[in-house]
C-alpha positions in Angstrom: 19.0 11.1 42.8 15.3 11.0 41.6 14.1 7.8 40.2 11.1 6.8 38.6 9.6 3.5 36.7 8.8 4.0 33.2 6.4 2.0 31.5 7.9 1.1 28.0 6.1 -0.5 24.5 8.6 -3.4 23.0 8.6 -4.8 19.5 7.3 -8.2 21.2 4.5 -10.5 20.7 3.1 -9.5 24.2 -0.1 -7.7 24.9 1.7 -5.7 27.5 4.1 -3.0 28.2 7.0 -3.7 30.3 8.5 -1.6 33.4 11.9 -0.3 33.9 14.1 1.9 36.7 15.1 5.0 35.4 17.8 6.8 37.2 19.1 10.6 37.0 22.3 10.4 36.7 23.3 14.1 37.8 20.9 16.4 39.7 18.3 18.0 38.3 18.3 15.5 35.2 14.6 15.4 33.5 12.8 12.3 33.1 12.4 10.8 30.0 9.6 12.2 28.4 6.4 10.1 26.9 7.1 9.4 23.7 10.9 8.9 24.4 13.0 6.7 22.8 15.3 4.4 25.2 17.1 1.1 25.2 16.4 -1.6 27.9 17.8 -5.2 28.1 14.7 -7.0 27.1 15.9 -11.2 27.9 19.2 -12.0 26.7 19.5 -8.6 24.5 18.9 -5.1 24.2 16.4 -3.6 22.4 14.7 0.1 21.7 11.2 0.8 23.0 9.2 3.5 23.3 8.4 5.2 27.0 4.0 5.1 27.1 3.8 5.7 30.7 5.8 7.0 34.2 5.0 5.8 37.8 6.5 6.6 40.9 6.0 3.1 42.0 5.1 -0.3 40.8 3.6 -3.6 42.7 6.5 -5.2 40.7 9.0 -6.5 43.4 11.8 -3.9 42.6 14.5 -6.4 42.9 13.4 -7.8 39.4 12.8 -4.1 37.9 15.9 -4.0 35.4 17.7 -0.4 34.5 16.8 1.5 31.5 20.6 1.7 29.9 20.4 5.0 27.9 17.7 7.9 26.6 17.9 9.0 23.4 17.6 12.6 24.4 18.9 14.0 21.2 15.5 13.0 19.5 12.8 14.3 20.5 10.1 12.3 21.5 6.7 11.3 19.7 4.0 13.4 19.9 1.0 13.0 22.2 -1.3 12.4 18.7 1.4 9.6 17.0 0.9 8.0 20.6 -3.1 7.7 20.1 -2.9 7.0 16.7 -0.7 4.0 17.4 -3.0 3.1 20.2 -5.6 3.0 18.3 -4.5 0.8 15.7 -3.7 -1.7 18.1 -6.4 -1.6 20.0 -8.8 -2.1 16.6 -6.4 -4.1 14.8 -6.1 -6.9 18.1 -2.3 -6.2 18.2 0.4 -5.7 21.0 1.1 -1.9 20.9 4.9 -2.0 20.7 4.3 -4.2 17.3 2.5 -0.9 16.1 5.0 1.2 17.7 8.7 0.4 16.7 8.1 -1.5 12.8 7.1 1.9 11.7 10.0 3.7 12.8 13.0 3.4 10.3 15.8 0.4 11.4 18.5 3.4 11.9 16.1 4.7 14.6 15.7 1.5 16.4 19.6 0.8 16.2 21.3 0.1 19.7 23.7 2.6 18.9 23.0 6.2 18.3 25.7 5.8 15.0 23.8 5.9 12.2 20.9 8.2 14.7 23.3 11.2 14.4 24.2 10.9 11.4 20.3 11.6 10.3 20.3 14.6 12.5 24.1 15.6 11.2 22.5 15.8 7.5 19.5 17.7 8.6 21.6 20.3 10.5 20.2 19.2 13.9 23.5 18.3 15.5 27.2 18.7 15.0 29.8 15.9 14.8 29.8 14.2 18.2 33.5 13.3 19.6 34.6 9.8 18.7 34.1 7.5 21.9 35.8 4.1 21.9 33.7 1.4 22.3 33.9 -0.4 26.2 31.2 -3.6 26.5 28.0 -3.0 24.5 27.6 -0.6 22.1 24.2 0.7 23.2 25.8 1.4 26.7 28.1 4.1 24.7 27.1 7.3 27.0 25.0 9.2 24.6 26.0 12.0 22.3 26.7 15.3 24.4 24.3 17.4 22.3 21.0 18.8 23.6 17.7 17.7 22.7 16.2 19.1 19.6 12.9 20.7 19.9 10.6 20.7 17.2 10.1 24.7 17.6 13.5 25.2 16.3 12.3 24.9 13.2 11.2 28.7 11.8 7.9 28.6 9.8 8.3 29.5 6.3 8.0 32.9 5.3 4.6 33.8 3.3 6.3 34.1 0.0 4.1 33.1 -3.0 6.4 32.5 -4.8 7.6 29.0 -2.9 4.4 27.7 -4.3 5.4 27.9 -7.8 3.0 28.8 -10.7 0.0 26.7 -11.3 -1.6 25.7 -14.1 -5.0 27.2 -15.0 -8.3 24.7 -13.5 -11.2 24.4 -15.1 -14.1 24.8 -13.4 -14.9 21.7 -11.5 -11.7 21.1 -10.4 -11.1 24.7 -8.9 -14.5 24.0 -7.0 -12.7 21.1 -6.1 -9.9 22.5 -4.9 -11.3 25.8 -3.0 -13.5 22.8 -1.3 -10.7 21.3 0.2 -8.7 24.5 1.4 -11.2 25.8 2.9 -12.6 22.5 4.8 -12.5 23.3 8.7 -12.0 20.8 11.2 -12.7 16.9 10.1 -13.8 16.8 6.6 -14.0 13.8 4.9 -13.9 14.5 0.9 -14.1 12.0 -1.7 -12.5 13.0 -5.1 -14.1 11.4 -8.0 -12.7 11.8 -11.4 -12.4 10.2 -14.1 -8.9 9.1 -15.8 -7.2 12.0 -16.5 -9.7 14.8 -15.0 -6.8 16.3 -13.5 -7.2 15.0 -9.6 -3.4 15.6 -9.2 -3.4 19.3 -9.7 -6.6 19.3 -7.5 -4.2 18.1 -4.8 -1.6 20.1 -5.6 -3.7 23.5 -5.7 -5.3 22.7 -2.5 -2.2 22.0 -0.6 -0.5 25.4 -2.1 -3.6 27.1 -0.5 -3.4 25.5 3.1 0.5 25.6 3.1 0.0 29.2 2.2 -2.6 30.7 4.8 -0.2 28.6 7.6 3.0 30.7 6.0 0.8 34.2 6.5 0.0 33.3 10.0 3.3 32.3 10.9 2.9 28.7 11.1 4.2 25.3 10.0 2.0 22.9 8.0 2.5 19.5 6.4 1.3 17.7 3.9 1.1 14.2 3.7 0.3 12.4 0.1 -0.2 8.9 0.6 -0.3 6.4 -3.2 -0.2 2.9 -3.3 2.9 1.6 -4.7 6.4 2.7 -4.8 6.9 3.1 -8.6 3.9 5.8 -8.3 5.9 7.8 -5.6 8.8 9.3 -8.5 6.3 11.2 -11.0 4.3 12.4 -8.6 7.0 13.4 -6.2 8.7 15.3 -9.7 5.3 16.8 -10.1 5.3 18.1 -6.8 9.1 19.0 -6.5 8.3 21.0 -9.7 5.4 22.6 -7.9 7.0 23.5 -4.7 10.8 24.0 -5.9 11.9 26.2 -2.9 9.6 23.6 0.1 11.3 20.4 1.4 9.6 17.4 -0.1 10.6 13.5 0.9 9.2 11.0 0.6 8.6 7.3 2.7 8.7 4.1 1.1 10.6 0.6 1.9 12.4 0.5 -1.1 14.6 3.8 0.7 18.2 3.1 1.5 18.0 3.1 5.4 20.1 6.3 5.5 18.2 8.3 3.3 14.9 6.9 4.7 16.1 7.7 8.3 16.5 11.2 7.3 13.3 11.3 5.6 11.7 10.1 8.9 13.6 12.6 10.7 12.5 15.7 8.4 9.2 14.9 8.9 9.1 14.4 13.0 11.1 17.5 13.6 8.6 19.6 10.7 11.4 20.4 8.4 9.3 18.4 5.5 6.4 20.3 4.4 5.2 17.7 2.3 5.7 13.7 2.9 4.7 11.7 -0.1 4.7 8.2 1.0 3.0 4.6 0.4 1.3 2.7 3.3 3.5 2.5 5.7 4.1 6.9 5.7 0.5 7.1 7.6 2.6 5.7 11.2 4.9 8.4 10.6 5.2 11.4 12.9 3.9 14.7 11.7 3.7 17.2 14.2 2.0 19.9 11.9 -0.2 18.0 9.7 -2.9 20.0 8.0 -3.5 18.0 5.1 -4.1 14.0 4.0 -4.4 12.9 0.4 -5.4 9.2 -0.3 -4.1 8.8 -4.2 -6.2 5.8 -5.9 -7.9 5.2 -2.3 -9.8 2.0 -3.9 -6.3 0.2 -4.5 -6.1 -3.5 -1.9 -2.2 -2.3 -1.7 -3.0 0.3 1.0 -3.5 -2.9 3.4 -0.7 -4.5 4.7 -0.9 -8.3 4.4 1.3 -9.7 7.1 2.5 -8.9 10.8 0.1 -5.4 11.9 -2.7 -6.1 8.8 -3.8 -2.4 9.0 -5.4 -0.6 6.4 -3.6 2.9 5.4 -6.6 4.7 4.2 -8.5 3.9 7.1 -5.9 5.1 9.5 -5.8 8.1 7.5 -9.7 8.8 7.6 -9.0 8.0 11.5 -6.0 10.2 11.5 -7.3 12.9 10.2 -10.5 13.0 12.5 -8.2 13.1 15.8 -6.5 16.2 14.1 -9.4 18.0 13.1 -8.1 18.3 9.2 -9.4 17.4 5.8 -9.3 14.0 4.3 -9.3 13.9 0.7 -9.7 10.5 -1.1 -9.0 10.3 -4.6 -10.3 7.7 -7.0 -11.8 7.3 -10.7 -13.2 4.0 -9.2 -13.5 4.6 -5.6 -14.4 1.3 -3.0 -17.9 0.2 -2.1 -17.3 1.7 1.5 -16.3 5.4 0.8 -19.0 5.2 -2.1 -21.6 4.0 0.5 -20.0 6.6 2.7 -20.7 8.7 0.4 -23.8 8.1 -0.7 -24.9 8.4 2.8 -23.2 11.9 3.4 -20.9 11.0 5.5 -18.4 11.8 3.2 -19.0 14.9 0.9 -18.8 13.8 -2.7 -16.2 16.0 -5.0 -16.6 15.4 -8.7 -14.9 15.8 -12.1 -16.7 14.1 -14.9 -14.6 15.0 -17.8 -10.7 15.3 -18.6 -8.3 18.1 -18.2 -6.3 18.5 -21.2 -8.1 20.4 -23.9 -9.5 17.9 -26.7 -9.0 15.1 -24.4 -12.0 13.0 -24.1 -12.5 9.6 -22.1 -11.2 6.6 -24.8 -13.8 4.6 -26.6 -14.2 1.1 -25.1 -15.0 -2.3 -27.3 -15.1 -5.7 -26.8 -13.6 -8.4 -28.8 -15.8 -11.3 -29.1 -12.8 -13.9 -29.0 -15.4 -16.8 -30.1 -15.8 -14.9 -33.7 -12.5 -13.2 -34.1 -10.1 -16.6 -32.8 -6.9 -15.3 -31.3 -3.6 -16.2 -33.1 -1.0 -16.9 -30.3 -3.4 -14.6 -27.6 -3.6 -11.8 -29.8 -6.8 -10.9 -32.2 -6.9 -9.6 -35.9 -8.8 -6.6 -34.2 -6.1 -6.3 -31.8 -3.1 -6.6 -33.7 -4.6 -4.3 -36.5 -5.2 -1.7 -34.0 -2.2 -2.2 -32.7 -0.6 -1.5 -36.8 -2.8 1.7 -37.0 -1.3 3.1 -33.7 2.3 2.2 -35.2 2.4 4.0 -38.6 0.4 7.0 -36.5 3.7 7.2 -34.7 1.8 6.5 -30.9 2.3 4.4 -28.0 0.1 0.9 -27.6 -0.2 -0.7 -24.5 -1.3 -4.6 -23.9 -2.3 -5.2 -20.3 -2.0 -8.5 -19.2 -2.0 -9.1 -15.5 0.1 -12.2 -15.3 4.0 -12.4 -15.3 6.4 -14.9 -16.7 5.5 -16.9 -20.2 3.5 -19.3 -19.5 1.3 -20.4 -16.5 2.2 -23.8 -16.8 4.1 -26.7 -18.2 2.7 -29.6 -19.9 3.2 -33.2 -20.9 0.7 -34.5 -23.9 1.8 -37.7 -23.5 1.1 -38.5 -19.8 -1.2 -35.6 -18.4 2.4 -34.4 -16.4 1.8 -30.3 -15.2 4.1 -28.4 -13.7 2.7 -28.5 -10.3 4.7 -27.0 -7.0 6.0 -29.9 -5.1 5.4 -27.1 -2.3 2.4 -25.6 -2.7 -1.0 -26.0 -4.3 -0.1 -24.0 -7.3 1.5 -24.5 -10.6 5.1 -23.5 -11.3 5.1 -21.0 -13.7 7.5 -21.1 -16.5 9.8 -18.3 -17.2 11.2 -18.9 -20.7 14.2 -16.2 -20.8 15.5 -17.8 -17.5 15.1 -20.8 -18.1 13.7 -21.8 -14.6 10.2 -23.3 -13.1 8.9 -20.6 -11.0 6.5 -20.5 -8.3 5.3 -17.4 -7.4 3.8 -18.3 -4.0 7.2 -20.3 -2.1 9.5 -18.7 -4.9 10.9 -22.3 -5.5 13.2 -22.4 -8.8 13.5 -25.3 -10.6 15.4 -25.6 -14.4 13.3 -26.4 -17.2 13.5 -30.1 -17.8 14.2 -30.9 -20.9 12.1 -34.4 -21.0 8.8 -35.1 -18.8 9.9 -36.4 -15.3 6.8 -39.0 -15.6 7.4 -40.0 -19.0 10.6 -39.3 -20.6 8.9 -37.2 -23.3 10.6 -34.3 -24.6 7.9 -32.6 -26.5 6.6 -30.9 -23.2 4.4 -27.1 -23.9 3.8 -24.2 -22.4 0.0 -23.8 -21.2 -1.6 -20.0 -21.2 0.1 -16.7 -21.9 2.1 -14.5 -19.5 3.7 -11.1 -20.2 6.8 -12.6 -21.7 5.1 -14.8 -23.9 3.6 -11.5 -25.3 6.2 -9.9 -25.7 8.0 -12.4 -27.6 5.2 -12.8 -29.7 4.9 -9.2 -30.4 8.4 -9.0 -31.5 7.7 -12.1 -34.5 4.9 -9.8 -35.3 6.3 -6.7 -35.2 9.9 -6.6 -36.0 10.3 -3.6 -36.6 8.6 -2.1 -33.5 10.1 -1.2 -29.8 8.5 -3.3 -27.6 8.9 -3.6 -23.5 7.8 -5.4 -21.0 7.2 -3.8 -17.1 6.7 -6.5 -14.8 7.6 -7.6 -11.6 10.2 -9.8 -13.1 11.8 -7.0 -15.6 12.2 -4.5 -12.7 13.6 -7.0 -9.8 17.1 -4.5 -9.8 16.6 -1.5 -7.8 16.0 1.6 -10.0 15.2 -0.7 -13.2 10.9 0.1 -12.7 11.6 4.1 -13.3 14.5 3.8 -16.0 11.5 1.9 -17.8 8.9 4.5 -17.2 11.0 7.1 -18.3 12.0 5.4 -21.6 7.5 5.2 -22.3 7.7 8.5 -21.0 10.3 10.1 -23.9 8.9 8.1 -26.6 11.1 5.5 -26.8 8.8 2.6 -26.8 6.2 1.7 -29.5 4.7 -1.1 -27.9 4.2 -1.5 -23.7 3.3 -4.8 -22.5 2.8 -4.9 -18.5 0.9 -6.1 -15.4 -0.7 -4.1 -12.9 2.2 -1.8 -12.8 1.3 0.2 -15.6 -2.4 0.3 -14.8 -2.6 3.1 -12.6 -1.5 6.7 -12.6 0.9 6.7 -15.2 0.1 9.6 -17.6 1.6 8.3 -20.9 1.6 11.4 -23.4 1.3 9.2 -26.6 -0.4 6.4 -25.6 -4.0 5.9 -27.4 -4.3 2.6 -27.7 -4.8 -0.5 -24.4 -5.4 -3.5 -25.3 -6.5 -5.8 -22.3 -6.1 -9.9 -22.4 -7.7 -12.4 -20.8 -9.7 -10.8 -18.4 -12.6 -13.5 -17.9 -10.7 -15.2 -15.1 -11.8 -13.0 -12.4 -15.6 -13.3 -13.6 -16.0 -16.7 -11.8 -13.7 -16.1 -8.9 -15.0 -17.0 -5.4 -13.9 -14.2 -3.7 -17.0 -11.6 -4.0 -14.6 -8.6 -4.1 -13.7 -10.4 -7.3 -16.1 -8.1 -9.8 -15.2 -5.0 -7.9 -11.6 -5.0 -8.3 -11.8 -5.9 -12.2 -13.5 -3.5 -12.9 -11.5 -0.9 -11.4 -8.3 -2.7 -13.2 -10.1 -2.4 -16.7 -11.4 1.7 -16.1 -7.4 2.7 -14.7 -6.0 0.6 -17.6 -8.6 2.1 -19.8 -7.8 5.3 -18.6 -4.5 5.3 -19.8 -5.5 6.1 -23.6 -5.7 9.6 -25.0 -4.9 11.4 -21.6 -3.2 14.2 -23.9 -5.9 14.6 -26.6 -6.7 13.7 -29.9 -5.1 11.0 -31.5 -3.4 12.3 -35.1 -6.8 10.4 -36.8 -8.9 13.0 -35.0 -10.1 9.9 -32.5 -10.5 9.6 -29.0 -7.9 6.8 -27.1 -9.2 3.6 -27.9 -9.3 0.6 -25.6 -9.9 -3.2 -26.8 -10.9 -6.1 -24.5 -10.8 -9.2 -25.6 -13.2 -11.6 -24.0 -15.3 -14.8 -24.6 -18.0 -13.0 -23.0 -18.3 -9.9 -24.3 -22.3 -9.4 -22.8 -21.1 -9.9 -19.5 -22.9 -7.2 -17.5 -19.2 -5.8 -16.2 -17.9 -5.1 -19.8 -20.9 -3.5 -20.2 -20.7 -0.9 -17.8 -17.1 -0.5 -18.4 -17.9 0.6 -22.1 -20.2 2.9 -20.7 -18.0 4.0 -18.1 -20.4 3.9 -15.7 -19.1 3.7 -12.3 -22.0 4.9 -10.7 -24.4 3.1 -12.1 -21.7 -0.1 -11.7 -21.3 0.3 -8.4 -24.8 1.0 -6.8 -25.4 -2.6 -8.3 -22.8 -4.3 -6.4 -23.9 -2.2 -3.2 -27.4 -3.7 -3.7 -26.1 -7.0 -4.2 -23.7 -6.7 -1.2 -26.4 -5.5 1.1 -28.8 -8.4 0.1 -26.3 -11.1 0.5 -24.8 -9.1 3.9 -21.6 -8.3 3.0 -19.5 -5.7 3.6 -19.8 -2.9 3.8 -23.2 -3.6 5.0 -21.4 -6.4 7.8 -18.1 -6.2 9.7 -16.0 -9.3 9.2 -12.7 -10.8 11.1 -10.5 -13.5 9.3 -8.8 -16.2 12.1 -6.1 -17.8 10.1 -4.3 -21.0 11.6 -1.6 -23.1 9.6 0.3 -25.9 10.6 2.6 -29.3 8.9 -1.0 -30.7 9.2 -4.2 -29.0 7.9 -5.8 -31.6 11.1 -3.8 -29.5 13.5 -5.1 -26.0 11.4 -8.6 -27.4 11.4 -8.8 -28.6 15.4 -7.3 -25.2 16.6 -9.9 -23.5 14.9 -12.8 -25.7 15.6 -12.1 -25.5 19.4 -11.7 -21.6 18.6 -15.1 -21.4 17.3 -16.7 -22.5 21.0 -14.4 -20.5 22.9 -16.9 -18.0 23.3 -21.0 -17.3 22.7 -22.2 -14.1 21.7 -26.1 -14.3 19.7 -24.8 -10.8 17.7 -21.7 -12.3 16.2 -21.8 -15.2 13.3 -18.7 -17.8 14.0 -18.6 -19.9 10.4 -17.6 -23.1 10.2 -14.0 -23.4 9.5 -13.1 -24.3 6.1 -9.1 -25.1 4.3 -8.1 -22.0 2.1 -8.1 -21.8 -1.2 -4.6 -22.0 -1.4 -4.5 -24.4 1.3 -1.0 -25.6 0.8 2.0 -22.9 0.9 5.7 -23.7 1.2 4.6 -26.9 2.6 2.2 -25.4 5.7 -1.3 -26.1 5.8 -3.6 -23.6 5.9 -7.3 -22.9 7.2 -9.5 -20.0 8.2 -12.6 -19.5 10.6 -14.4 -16.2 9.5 -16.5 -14.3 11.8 -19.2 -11.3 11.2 -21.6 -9.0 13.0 -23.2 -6.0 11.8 -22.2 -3.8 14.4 -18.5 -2.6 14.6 -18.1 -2.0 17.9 -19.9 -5.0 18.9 -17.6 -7.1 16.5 -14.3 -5.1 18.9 -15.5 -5.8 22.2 -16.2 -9.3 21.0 -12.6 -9.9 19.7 -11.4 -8.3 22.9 -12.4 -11.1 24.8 -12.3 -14.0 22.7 -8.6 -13.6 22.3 -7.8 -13.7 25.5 -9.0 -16.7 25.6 -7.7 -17.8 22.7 -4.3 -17.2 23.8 -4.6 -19.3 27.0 -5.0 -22.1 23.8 -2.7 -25.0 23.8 -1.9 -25.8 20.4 1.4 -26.2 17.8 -0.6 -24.4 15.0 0.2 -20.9 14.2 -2.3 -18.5 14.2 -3.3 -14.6 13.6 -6.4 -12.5 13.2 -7.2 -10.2 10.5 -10.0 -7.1 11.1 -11.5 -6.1 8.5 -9.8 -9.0 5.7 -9.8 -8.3 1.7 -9.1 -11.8 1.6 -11.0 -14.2 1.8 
């Protein structure tokens, strides 16, 4: 019986793949293709890993070569372009490529047993109900389902009937040039997609991808979509839109916050081509798509579309990467797009799509002012201005919304008495007080603590509440206006799974007066009668030390902004109306945000990155150590730092975070930068292989290309 050793990629910390004996087991039995899935004992257990490579032979002394105990031949394996995409994030990203590899596939797919496996195919048609086997030993040793493989040209193309693309709406004429841009890009195209709040970049998408799926359909062939946005409570109006759009095409979409099963089968729809359109957040860009024609980055400037822990990959550049190895368009959309695709952009890498005004007829961008909070003194956080506005927009029969982008009621807890605050015995942050609950909060460890009712240093029972979150608000709101509906969309009002778009749907009918949210409700949403925002306490990020600091609020203030008036006239003949209130109502950024001037917004920070060498005119990576003792953070680093000598790369000193202390670990950072990229790579290359030869009890990981810093 033939034989061969496969090379297989692990979910392990190990910058390796690992070999394994496969064995036919009846004549004439095909070898596990690349791409594969299989399970091997890996240690003491099991585990599912993907076959990269086949060899004949191996230097290995075959006596310690283990057996591969079952294919998954029912599934069929990875494509040859999901293989190199994974390679290269974990070549550029400094990670092991099984870590890129297996987290990316849905847990049903990586179970030991093929249970929950066929039952995904089952739903999608792909196999029928395998014979019950009873279990003997380990469940992943269960002989696999007698079925045979799927291939993904079982799947028919869809016939070239128009009317599977549904009727769309009339464009006007910037965004049909948008549009008829997009569909007919050939080979890589990069396109950024800049328009305003409410310019219609949606139906942009939407038209384009009705084109492309349509010329596929006439020639016979499959094509996919895939829509990436950057959070999950996004994903539902879109995905209505485009269900609504494309009634007779099978839509999914990806997201964590899928039951297994149903994400499973998601995944599976999408690797076998029966999903012509995959809406998804980050993590949908690892998913397999064997006919993509089409990316869509919604909101590309939003920090969500990088991952923050384990593979620290950025979605939108995996996309732009994705889409390059395919040959396809790229379209990034944003009203307030980063400082790299802009300077892409601006130097033509990327061609530049615009739509200056709004879509709806009558619907203009809304009229910005500033509150000068040192004239007009705020009464529990809230203006006269404001809270006048607010009274107009009531008895006009709209929606108001109050943006305030920090949860709970109160940032902290105080003692007048004795100076007491509510600090986080774990961290170096204060508890935050959450007044319906009842409970000390920290939103960094998640410690709980009651509310004491006296001052643990003093006894005194007169303790306050310092600052205003979203609850405070809201309770406020309600003394001031009794008679009003008010709610509150937060992290902490939407913890119960479905809770987020039962909340958006009650704005959306018209059964709120008065919204009062966080970043949730700053993006996307397209509130019919909403014409009035109101933003609070904004100043914070004006003296943050983190340079992307500026950047980000001002893209916060234009979405929020942008939210106002999206339907049209208000019923006083206005435009929306947004109100900031803010000690510092000169400040160059308010400014250019009453203006709405993006441009002219952004080609000053450019010039003020470039001078000061920071990205994008300099490539960075972030080594992050933390330990019980910041002295054991600090040495690792230190030594890290003299590892290795290279005169085009800059090694910093290393300095304590700024939240150095989290859940009682120390932490500490070393940042390094060079202005060439590939230079930056090869570097990295070889200073971590050397830096895992390091002897040390401190935890450690590396971060290309960091947003924090």
């Amino acid at each position: 019986m033939e034989q061969r050793i496969l090379q297989v990629a692990l979910d392990a910390p190990l910058h390796t793949v690992f070999d394994y004996r496969w064995q036919a087991q009846e004549e004439g039995e095909a070898v596990p293709a690349i791409g594969q899935l299989v399970v091997v004992p890996f240690g003491r257990r099991e585990a599912v890993g993907v076959v990269v490579g086949q060899n004949a032979q191996t230097d290995l002394d075959p006596q310690k070569i283990k057996n591969v105990i079952a294919v998954r031949k029912h599934l069929p394996p990875m494509s040859t372009h999901w293989l190199a995409l994974c390679g290269f994030a974990a070549d550029y990203y400094q990670r092991p490529l099984g870590e890129v590899m297996l987290p990316g596939l849905p847990k049903n797919l990586r179970a030991l047993t093929t249970v929950a496996l066929d039952r995904a195919l089952k739903a999608l048609g792909q196999i029928s109900t395998p014979k019950k086997t009873r279990s003997r030993g380990k469940a992943a040793r269960l002989a696999e389902a007698a079925t045979p493989p799927v291939e993904s040209e079982a799947v028919p193309a869809p016939a070239a009937d128009p009317m599977q693309f549904g009727a769309a709406p009339d464009l006007n004429a910037a965004q049909q040039a948008a549009a008829d841009a997009i569909s007919s890009a050939e080979g890589f195209a990069p396109l950024l997609l800049y328009g305003v709040t409410g310019s219609g970049k949606t139906e942009v998408y939407l038209q384009a991808a009705a084109a492309i799926l349509r010329r596929a359909a006439e020639r016979g062939e499959r094509a996919q979509i895939l829509v990436l946005v950057p959070e999950i409570n996004l994903t539902p109006q879109l995905e209505g839109n485009i269900r609504a759009r494309f009634p007779h095409l099978n839509v999914v979409s990806l997201h964590s916050a899928l039951a297994e099963g149903e994400r499973a089968r998601n995944w599976l729809a999408a690797h076998l081509g029966q999903a012509q359109i995959v809406l998804g957040t980050r993590l949908a860009i690892l998913s397999s798509l064997p006919s993509l024609q089409l990316i869509v980055i919604d909101e590309e400037h939003d920090p969500s579309y990088k991952q923050q822990e384990g593979l620290r990959y950025s979605a939108r550049d995996l996309a732009v990467w994705r889409a390059r190895q395919l040959g396809i368009p790229v379209v990034l959309g944003s009203a307030t797009p980063s400082l790299e695709t802009w300077q892409h952009a601006q130097a033509g890498r990327y061609r530049r799509l615009e739509l200056r005004q709004r879509a709806a007829l009558q619907a203009v961008l809304p009229s910005v002012k500033v509150i000068d909070m040192e004239r007009d003194k705020p009464v529990d956080g809230l203006t006269s201005t404001l809270i006048a506005a607010v009274r107009k927009r009531l008895e006009q029969g709209e929606q108001s919304l109050l943006f305030l982008n920090r949860r709970g009621y109160a940032p902290v807890l105080s003692c007048d008495a004795c100076g007491w605050i509510s600090n986080c015995m774990r961290c170096d942050a204060f508890m935050v007080v959450h007044r319906p609950e009842r409970r000390l909060r920290c939103h960094h460890c998640s410690l709980e603590l009651h509310i004491p009712r006296a001052c643990p240093t003093c006894g005194n029972v007169d303790l306050q509440p310092l600052g205003r979150g979203t609850q405070r608000v809201e309770e406020g709101l309600q003394a001031i206006f009794p008679e009003a509906r008010v709610l509150r969309i937060d992290a902490d009002s939407t913890r119960l799974k479905g809770s987020a778009q039962s909340a958006f749907d009650s704005v959306h009918r018209g059964e709120v007066d008065i919204l009062v949210g966080t970043q949730m409700v700053a993006k996307g949403h397209d509130f019919k009668k909403l014409t009035l925002v109101g933003v609070l306490n904004p100043d914070t990020a004006l003296f943050s030390h983190d340079y992307r600091a500026s950047e980000r609020l001002f893209a916060q203030l234009m979405q929020v902004a942008g939210r106002a008036g999206r339907a049209g006239l208000s019923a006083d003949g206005s435009s929306g109306e947004v109100l900031i209130q803010t000690r510092y109502p000169h400040h160059p950024l308010y400014q250019a945000v009453m203006r709405h001037d993006y441009d002219g917004f952004a080609g000053t920070l450019l010039e003020e990155r470039r001078q000061a060498c920071f990205p994008p005119f300099m490539y960075q990576a972030l080594l992050r150590a933390e330990a019980r003792e910041l002295e054991l953070a600090m040495t690792f680093l230190k030594d890290a730092s003299t590892l290795l000598e290279d005169p085009a790369i800059i090694i910093n000193e290393p300095i304590p975070m700024t939240m150095m202390r989290v859940a009682n670990v120390e932490r500490a950072q070393l940042l390094l930068e060079c202005a060439s990229r590939p230079a930056l790579q090869a570097f990295l290359k070889q200073w971590l292989a050397l830096l895992r030869q390091v002897k040390t009890r401190a935890r450690w990981s590396l971060e290309v290309d960091p947003v924090d810093i």
